[in-house]
N, C-alpha and C positions, 0 to 999 in steps of 0.2 A: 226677344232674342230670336234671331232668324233659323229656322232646322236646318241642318244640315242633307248633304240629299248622296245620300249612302251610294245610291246605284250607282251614279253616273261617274262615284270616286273612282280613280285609279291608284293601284296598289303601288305603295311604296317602292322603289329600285332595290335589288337585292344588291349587298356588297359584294363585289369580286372576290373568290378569295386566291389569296396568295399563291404564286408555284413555291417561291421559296418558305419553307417550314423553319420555325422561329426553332433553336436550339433550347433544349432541355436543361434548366438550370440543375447543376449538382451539390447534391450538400455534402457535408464535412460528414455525417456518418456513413453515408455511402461509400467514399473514402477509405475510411476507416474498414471497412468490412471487408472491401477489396485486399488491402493490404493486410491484413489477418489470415484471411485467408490462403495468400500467396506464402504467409511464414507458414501457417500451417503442413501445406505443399512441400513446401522446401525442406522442414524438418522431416517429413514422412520420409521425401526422397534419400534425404542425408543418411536415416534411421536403416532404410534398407541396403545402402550402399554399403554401410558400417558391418553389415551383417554379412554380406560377402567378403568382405576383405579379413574374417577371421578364421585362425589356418586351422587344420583338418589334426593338427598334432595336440592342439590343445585343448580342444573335445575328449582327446583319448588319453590324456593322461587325468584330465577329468572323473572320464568311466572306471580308470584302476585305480583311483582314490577312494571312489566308493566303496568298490569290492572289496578294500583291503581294509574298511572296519567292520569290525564283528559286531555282531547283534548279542546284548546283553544275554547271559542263558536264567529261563526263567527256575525259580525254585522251587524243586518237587514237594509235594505235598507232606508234610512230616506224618509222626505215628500220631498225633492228637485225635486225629477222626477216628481212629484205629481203636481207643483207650475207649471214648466217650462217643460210640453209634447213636445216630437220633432215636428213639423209639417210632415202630411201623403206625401208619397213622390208622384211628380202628376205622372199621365200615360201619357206613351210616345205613341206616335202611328209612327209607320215607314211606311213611303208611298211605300216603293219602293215592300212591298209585293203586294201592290194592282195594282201597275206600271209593275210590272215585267210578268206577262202573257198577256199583252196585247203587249207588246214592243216586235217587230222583227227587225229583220237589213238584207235588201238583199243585197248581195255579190256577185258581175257580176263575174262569174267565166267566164274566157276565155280557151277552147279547145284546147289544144294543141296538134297541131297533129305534128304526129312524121312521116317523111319518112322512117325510119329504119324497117327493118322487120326482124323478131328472127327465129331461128332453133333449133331444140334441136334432139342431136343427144345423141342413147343411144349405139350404140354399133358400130364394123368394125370388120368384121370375112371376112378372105380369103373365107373360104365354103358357101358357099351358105345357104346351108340348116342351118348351125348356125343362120346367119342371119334370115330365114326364124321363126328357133324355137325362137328368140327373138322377132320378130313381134307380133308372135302369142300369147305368155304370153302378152304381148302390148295392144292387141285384148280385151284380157280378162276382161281388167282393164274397157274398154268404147272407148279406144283412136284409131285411124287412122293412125299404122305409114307408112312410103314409104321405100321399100330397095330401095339403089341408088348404079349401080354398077360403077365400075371406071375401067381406059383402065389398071392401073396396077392390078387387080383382086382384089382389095378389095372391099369388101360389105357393105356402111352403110346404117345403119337403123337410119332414122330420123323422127321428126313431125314438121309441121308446116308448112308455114310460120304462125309465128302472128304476131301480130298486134302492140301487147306491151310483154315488158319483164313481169309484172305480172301476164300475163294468161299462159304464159311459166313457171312461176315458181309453178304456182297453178297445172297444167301438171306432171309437176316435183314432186312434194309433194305429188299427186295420186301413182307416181309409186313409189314413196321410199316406203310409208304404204305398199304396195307389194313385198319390198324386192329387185327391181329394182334400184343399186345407183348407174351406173354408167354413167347418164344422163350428156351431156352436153349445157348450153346453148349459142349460136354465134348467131352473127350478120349472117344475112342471104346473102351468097357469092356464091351461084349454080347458 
């Protein structure tokens, strides 16, 4: 079978299209919704027309219909409560208000001490002087860090050891408020 030779094809003619626009077929519930609507319309208009044409005399003799029924009168309260008084309720006293500031509970807390010791390393630049310029921001804050160099050239910057992982994160939390977030905190492995 012979190839076809793509380049040299010229592109299909486009159709002309039409000036005149082909009309919108309508359906039956279209229709429908029109003419729903149109009653709708007509009854509102009806509704409010209706409302003006009632006279101004038969509102008011409306309002003196009202007026003129009485409101049942209600019945005063006889002698029964008069005969049979509830008895006054007695006073309660609760001790535990006058218990309760005197009463302590000691709770033998036992020390845990931990052998673990933390690290918090914030940075690792090949250059030196990067490292140095992170120190020094470091510096700024209050804190002590250490660059520590390694035999393959990297430089980290670290602090610590402590003690416990919550003065490492309190560490931590100083330098974020500075913009410092790429602290990390390990187990101490140097």
């Amino acid at each position: 079978m012979a190839q076809k030779d793509y380049v040299k094809r010229k592109p299909a003619p486009r159709k002309k299209a039409s000036a005149k626009k082909q009309p919108v077929p309508t359906s039956s519930v279209a229709k429908f919704k029109v003419a729903l609507a149109l009653c709708v319309l007509a009854a509102f208009g009806g509704g409010i027309y209706w409302l003006g044409t009632i006279d101004g005399a038969q509102v008011e003799q409306e309002s003196v219909t009202e007026e003129t029924i009485q409101k049942p009168k209600i019945a005063e309260p006889t002698s029964i409560d008069e005969k049979d008084p509830l008895p006054e309720l007695p006073k309660e006293e609760f001790k535990f208000f006058a218990e309760l500031p005197g009463y302590e509970v000691e709770v033998d807390v036992e020390a845990i001490e931990s052998d673990k010791r933390y690290l918090m390393q914030c940075g690792s630049f090949r250059a030196y002087d990067q490292a140095d310029e992170m120190r020094a921001k470091m510096a700024f804050v209050g804190l002590e860090p250490q660059i520590r160099g390694s035999q393959n050239g990297w430089y980290r910057v670290v602090l610590g050891p402590y003690t416990s992982k919550r003065r490492a994160e309190k560490d931590r939390h100083t330098l974020q408020r500075t913009n410092i977030n790429s602290c990390q905190i390990w187990l101490w492995n140097l």
